[in-house]
C-alpha positions as CSV (number, residue, x, y, z in Angstrom):
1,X,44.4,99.0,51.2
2,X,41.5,101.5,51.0
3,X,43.4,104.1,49.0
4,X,43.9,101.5,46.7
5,X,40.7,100.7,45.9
6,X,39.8,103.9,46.0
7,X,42.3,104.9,43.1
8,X,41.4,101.8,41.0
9,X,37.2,102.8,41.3
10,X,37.4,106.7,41.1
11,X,39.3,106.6,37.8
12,X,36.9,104.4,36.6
13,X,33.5,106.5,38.1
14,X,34.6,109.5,36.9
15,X,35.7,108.1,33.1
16,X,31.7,107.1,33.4
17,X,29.9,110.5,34.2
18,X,32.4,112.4,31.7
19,X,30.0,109.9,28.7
20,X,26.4,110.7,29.5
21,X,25.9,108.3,26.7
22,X,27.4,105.2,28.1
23,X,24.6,104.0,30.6
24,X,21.8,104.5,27.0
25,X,20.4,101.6,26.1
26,X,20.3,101.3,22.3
27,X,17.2,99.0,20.9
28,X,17.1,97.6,17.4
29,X,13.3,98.5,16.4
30,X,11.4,96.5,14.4
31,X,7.6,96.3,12.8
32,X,5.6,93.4,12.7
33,X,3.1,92.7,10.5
34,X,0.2,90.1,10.7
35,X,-2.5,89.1,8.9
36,X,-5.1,86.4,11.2
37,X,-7.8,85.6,13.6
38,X,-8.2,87.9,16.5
39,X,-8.9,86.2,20.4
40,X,-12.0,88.2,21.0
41,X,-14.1,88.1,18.1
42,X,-12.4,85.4,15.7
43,X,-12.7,87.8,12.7
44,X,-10.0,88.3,10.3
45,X,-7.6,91.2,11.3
46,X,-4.1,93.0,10.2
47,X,-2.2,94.1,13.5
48,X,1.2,96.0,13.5
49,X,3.5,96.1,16.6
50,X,7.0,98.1,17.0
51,X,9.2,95.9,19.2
52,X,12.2,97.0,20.7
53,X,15.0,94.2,20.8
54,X,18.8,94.0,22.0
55,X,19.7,91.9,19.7
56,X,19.4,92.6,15.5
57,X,18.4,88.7,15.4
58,X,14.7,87.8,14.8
59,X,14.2,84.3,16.3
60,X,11.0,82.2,16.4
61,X,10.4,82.8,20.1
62,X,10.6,86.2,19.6
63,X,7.8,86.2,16.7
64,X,5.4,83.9,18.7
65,X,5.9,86.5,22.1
66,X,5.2,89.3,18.9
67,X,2.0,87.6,17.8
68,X,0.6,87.2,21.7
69,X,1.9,91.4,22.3
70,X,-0.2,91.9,18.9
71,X,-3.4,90.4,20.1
72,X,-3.6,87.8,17.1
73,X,-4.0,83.9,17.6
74,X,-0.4,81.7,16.9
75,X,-1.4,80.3,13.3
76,X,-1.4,84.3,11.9
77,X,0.7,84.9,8.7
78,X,3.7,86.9,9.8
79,X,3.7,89.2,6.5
80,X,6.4,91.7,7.4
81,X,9.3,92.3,9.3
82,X,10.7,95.8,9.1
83,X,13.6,97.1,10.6
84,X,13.3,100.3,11.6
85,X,16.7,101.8,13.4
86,X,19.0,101.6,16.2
87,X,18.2,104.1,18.6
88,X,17.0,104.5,22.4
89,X,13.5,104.2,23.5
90,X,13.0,108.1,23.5
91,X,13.9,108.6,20.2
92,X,11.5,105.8,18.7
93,X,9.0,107.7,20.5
94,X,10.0,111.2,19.7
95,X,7.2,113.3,17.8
């Protein structure tokens, strides 16, 4: 019974490290734009934030978690939404 698990996982392992690519994680990359009050000082501000996601879908929870990541208070105007690419984590940071 060994061998045969054996011959059903090798196949399988070795498929895997022949594709250096297939354990990459691809992000859609976004960038969010706001226009609001900051926590700190309550002054008017612009923030930006580039926000890696799974999924190409924009939800609501995903631009109130934005605005929190961006430093601005929940009633900022959301005035962009850019997408950027689909790429890996290295490459959105890639001089």
């Amino acid at each position: 019974m060994s061998k045969n698990i054996r011959e059903l996982v090798e196949p399988d392992k070795q498929q895997a490290d022949s594709n250096p690519l297939e354990h990459v994680v691809m992000l859609h990359w976004f960038c969010f734009s706001y226009i609001g009050r900051d926590y700190v000082s309550n002054q008017q501000v612009n923030a930006c934030t580039y926000t890696g996601y799974e999924d190409n879908n924009i939800t609501m929870a995903m631009i109130n978690a934005n605005k929190k990541n961006a430093g601005v208070k929940s009633d900022a105007c959301l005035i962009s939404v850019s997408y950027l690419a689909h790429m890996t984590k290295e490459e959105f940071k890639a001089t």
